[in-house]
C-alpha positions as CSV (number, residue, x, y, z in Angstrom):
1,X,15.7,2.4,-1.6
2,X,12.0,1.5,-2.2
3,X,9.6,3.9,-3.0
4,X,6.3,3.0,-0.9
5,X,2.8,5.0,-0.4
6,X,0.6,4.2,2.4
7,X,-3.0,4.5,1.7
8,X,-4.5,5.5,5.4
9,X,-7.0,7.7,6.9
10,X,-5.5,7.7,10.8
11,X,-2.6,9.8,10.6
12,X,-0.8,8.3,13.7
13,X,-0.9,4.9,11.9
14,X,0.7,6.9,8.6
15,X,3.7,9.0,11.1
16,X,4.2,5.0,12.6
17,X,4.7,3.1,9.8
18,X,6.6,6.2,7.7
19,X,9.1,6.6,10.8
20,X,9.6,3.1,10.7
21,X,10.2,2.3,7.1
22,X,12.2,5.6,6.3
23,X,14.5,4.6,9.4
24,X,14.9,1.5,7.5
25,X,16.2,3.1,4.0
26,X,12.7,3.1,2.3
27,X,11.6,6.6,0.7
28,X,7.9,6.7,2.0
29,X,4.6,8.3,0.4
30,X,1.0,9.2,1.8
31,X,-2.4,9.6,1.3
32,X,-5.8,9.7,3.5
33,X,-8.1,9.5,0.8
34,X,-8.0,7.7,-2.4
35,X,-8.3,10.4,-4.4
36,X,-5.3,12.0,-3.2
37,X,-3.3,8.3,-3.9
38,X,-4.6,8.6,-7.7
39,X,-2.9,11.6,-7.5
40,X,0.7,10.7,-5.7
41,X,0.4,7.7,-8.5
42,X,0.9,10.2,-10.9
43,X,4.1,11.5,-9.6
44,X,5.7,8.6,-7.5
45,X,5.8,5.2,-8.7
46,X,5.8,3.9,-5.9
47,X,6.8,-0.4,-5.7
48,X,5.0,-0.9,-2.4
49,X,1.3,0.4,-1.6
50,X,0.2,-0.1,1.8
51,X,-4.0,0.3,1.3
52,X,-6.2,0.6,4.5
53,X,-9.8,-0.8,3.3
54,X,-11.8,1.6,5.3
55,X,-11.4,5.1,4.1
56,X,-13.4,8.2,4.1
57,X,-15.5,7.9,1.0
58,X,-14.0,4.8,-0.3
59,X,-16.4,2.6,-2.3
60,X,-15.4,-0.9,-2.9
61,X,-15.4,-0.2,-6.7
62,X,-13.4,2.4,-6.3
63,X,-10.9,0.8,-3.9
64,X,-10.7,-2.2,-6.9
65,X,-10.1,0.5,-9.4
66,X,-7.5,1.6,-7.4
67,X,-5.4,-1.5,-7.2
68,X,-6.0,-1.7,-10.8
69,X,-4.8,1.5,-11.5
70,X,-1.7,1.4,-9.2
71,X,-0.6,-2.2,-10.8
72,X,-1.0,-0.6,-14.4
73,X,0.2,2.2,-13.8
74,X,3.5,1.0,-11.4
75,X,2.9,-2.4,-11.2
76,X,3.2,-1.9,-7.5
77,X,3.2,-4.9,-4.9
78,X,-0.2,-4.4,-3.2
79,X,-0.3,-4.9,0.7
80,X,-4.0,-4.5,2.2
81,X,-3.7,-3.6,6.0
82,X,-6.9,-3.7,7.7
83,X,-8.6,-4.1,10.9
84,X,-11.7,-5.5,8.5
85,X,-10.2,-8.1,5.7
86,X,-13.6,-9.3,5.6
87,X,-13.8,-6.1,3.2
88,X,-12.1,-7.8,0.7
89,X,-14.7,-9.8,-1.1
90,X,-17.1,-7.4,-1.5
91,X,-14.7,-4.6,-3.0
92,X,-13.6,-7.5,-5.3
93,X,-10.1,-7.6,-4.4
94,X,-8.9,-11.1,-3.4
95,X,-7.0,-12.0,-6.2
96,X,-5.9,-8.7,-7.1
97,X,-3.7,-7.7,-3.9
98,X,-0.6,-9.6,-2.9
99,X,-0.6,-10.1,1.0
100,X,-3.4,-9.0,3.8
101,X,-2.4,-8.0,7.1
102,X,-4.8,-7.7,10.1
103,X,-4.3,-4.5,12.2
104,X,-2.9,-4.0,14.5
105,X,0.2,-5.2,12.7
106,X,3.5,-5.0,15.0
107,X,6.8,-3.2,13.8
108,X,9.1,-6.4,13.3
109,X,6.2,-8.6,11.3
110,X,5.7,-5.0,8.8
111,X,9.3,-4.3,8.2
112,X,9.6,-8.5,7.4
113,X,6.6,-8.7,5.4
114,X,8.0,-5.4,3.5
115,X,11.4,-7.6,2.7
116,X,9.3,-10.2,1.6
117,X,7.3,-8.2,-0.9
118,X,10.9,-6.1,-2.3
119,X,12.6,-10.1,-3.1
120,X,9.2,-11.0,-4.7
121,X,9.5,-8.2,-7.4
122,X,11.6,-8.5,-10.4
123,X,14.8,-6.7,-10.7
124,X,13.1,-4.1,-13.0
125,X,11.2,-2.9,-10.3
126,X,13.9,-1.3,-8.4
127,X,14.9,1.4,-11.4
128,X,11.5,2.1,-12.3
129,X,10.9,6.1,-11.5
């Protein structure tokens, strides 16, 4: 089981993509702001972070301290899902993030891209807690 947290403000977006992945054996996480994701970070370790790039009161610093924090902390595959990837340059987080996916992202492509990222990680990464 695979411990993910979606990062996302619209909350019919977050009870989409949680039905989906928990029908599919993952164990799913969630946060609307960023400061509530610092906080799940301290609980959950979570190997997957799905992070929406416009959220309410999220600066682009604070968005790449974020990332930072979650791949120190977890060393968590990062997953941006966005309708505005354009985003990513200013918040400073091409080469910190490991796949971007333009919204709206269909059901099959997710659940394949989220395969993709749990055979990228190293074994490890399944036992961490």
């Amino acid at each position: 089981m695979t411990r993910i947290l979606i990062v996302e403000d619209d909350l019919d977006l977050i009870e989409t993509y949680t039905d989906l992945l928990t029908m599919h054996d993952h164990e799913v996480h969630s946060a609307i702001r960023l400061e509530e994701a610092f906080e799940v970070l301290e609980e959950v370790s979570p190997q997957i972070i799905m992070l929406d790039l416009q959220l309410p009161g999220a600066r682009a610093a604070l968005l790449a301290e974020f990332v930072q924090t979650a791949k120190r902390i977890s060393g968590a595959s990062i997953i941006i899902v966005s309708g505005h990837p354009e985003m990513m340059s200013s918040a400073g987080l091409l080469d910190a993030v490991d796949l971007v996916l333009v919204k709206p992202v269909h059901n099959p492509d997710l659940l394949s891209f989220v395969d993709r990222m749990i055979k990228m990680q190293p074994a490890s990464a399944a036992h961490r807690g």
